[in-house]
Wavefront OBJ file of the C-alpha trace (Angstrom):
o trace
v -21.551 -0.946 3.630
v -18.253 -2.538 4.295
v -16.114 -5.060 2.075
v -14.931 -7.874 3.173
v -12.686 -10.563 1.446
v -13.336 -14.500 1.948
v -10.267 -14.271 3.940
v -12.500 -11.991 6.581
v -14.887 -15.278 6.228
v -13.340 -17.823 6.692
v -10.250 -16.948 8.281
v -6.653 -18.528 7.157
v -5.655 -21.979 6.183
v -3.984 -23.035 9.363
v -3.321 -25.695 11.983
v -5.374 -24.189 15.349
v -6.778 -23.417 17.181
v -6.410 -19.531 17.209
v -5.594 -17.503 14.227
v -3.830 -14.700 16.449
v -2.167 -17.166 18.586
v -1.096 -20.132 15.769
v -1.388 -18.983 12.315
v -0.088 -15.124 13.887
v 2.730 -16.468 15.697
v 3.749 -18.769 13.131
v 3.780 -16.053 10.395
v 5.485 -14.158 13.066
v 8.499 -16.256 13.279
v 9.168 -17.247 9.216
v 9.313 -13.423 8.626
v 11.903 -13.615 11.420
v 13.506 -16.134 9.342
v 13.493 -14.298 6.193
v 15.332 -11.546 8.176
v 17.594 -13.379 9.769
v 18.391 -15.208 6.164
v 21.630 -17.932 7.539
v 20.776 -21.044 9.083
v 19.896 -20.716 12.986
v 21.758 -22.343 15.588
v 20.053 -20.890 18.717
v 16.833 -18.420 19.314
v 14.753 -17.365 22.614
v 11.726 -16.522 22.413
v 10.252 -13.541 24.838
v 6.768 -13.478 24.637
v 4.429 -10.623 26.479
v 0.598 -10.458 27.250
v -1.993 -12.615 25.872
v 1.144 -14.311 24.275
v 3.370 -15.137 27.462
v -0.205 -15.544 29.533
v -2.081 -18.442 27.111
v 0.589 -18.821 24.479
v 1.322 -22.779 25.528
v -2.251 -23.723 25.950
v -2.707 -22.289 22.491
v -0.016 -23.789 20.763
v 2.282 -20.163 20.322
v 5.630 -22.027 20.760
v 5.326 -24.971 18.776
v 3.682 -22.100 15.875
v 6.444 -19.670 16.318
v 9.076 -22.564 16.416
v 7.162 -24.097 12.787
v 7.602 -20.589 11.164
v 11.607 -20.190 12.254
v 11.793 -23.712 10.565
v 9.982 -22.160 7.562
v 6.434 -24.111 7.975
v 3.414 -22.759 6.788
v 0.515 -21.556 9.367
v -1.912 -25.060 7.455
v 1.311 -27.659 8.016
v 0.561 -30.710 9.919
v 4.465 -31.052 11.076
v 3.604 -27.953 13.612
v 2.308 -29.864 16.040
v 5.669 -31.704 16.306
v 7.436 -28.480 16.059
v 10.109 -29.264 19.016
v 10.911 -32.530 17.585
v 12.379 -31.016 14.007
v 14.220 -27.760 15.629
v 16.055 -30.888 17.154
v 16.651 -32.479 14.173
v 17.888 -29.338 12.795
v 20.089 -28.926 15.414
v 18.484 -25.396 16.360
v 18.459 -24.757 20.426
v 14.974 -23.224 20.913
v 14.618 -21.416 24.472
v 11.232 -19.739 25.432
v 10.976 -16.463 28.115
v 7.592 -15.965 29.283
v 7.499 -12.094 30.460
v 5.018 -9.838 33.028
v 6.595 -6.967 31.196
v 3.745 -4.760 29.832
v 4.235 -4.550 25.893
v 2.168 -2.303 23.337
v 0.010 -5.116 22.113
v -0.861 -7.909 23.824
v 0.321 -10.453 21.143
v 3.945 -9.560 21.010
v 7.048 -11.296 20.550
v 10.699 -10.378 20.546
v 12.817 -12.958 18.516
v 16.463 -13.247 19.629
v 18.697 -15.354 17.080
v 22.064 -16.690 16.434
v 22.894 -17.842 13.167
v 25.879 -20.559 12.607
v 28.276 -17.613 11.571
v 27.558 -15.828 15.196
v 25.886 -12.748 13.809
v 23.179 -12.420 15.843
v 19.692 -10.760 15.055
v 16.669 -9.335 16.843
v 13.378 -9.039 15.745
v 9.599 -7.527 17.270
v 6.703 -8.834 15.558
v 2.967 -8.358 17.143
v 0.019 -10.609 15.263
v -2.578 -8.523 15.208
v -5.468 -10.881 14.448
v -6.784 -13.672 11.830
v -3.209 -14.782 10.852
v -2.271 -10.898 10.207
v 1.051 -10.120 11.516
v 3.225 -6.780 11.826
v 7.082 -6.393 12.462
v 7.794 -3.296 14.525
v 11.561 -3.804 15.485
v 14.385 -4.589 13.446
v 17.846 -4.986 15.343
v 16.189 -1.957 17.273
v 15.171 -0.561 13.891
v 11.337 0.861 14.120
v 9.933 -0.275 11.185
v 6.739 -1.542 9.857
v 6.206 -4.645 7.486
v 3.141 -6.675 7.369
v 4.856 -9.605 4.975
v 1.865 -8.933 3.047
v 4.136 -7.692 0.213
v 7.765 -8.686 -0.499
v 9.624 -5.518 1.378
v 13.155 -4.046 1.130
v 14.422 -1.984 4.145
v 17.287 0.356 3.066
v 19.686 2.416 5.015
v 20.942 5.252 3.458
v 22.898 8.710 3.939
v 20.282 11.446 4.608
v 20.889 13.513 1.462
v 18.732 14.615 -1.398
v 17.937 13.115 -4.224
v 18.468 9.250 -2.961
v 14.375 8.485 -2.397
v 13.857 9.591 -6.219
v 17.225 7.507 -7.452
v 16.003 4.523 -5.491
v 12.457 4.358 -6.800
v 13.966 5.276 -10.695
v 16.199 2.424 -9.830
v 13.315 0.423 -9.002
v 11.329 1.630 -11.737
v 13.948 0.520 -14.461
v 13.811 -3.073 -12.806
v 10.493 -3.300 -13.783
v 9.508 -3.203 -9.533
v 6.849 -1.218 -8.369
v 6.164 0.571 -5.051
v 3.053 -0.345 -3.393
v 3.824 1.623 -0.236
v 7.034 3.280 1.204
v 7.928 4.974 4.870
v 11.141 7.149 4.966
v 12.382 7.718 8.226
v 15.538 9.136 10.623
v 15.940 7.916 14.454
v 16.404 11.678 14.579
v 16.791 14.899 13.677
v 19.813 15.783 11.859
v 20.460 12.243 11.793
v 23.133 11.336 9.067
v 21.204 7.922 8.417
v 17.943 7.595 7.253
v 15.998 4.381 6.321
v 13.355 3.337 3.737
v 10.952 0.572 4.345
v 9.840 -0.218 0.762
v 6.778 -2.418 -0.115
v 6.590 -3.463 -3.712
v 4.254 -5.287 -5.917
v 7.020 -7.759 -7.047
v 10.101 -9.524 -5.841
v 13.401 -8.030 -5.077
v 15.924 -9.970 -6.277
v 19.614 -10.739 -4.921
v 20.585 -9.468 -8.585
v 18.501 -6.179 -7.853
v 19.891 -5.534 -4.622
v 23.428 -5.211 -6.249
v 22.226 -3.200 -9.212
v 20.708 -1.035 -6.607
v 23.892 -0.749 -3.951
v 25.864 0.087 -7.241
v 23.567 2.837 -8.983
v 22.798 4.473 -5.235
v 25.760 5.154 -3.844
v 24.270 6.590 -0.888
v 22.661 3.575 0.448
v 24.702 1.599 2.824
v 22.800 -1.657 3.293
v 19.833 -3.364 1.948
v 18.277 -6.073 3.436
v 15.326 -8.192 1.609
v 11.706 -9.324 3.340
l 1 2 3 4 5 6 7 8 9 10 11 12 13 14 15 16 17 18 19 20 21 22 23 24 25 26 27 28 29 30 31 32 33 34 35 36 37 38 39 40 41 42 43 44 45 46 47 48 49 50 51 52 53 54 55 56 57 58 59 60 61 62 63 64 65 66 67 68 69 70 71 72 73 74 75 76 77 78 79 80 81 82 83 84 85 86 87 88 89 90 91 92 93 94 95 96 97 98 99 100 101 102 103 104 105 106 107 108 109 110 111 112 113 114 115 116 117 118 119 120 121 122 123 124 125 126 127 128 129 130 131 132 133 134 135 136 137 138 139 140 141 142 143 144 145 146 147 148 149 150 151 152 153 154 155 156 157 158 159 160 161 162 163 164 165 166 167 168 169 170 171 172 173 174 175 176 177 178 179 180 181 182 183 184 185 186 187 188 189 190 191 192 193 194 195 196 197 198 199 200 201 202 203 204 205 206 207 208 209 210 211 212 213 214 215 216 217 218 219 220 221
């Protein structure tokens, strides 16, 4: 017999009507914000499939626009969405696209941030308010934002997975999953997506970048 959490139940604490298309979407775009980490002066929106085809009669934009603001999925102030990215001063612009994707709730979330760096970020929700980030500034990765996560990009040598995770270990952080990957073979850089059981801090990071020589950045989920 299977196990299933109240969450299965009952479903998230959100502001509807659809799980996948509100609570999803506006997970979808706070991760999005937690990547992009400066304030946000402009982002467009390109949704595909069930997204781009009944995304405004379900309430996708004003979610995904709530979760780049940093609202949760259950805030009333959703609804409103448009008027606050205003007030923020954030240009929203939404592209609904025919283009097939690989799941039909995806969303590709193109950002500017007030210093001009500008950010990129594929995110699918998969169903009752789950969510998963696939793309990262054309990065493959995989991050759920079920656990705080810390993507690394490192020199592909030996020895830097097990100085990163005594590192981690010394911090007192432990690692609830991890995916090591190169784009290639023979690839110089490699990457780790690291999901741990607590948070990363800003102090971390830079005890990290100064113990592992190896790793060239380190960004924080």
């Amino acid at each position: 017999m299977e196990n299933y959490s109240v969450f299965d139940i009952i479903g998230p604490r959100m502001t509807g009507p659809s799980s996948s298309h509100t609570a999803g979407a506006v997970r979808l775009g706070y991760i999005a914000r937690l990547i992009i980490g400066g304030k946000i002066e402009s982002v467009t929106f390109t949704l595909y499939g069930s997204f781009a085809e009944t995304g405004r009669g379900h309430g996708t934009d004003k979610a995904l626009i709530a979760g780049i603001l940093g609202f949760s999925p259950d805030d009333q102030r959703i609804r409103s969405a448009y008027k606050f990215a205003r007030d923020e001063g954030m240009s929203v612009d939404f592209v609904y696209s025919d283009e097939p994707a690989d799941h039909p709730n995806t969303v590709r979330i193109e950002a500017v941030d007030v210093n001009g760096r500008r950010t990129e970020v594929v995110g699918r929700s998969v169903g009752g308010g789950n969510i998963l980030i696939t793309e990262i500034n054309g990065l493959p990765v995989e991050v759920t934002g079920d656990y705080p996560t810390i993507i690394i990009q490192h020199h592909d040598e030996p020895g830097v997975i097990s100085d990163v995770a005594r590192v981690l270990s010394q911090l007192g952080v432990n690692i609830a999953n991890m995916k090591v990957f190169r784009r290639s073979r023979g690839d110089s850089n490699a990457f780790m997506c690291i999901e741990t059981d607590e948070r990363v801090t800003p102090e971390m990071k830079g005890i990290l970048m100064r113990l592992c020589p190896a790793v060239h950045e380190l960004m924080i989920i």
